[in-house]
N, C-alpha and C positions, 0 to 999 in steps of 0.2 A: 315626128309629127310636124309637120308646116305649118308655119304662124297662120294667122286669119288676115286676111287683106283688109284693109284699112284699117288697121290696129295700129295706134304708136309704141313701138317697142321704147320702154322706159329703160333697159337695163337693169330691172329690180331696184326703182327708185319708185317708190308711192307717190305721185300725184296728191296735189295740196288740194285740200277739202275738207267735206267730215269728216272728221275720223271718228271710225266705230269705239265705244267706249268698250272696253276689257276689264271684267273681273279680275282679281287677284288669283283664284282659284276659281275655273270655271270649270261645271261637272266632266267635261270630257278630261279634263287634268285630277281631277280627284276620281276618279276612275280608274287613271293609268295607274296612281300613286296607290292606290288601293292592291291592283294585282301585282305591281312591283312588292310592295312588302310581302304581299302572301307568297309571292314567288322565292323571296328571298329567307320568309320563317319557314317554307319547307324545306328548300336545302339546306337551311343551316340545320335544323332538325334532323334531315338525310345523312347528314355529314355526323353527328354529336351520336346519332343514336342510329346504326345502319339496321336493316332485317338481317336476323340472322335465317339461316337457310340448312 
């Protein structure tokens, strides 16, 4: 995808201004960290205790 004309390319440096204030934990992070652990008690549960067949 081709940059937008008259845009100044920063090289991924932020430009000095306001800066947006950030939570510590904002809900889209306590989301992730939520299905991470469910992710993580069901394998380990997968693994400890497999279906027998």
């Amino acid at each position: 995808m081709a940059p937008r004309r008259g845009r100044l390319d920063l090289g991924g440096i932020r430009p000095a201004g306001p800066q947006e204030e950030k939570t510590l934990m904002d809900a889209e992070n306590v989301v992730g960290l939520f299905i991470a652990l469910a992710l993580l008690g069901y394998l380990v549960t997968a693994l400890i205790k497999p279906e027998k067949v």
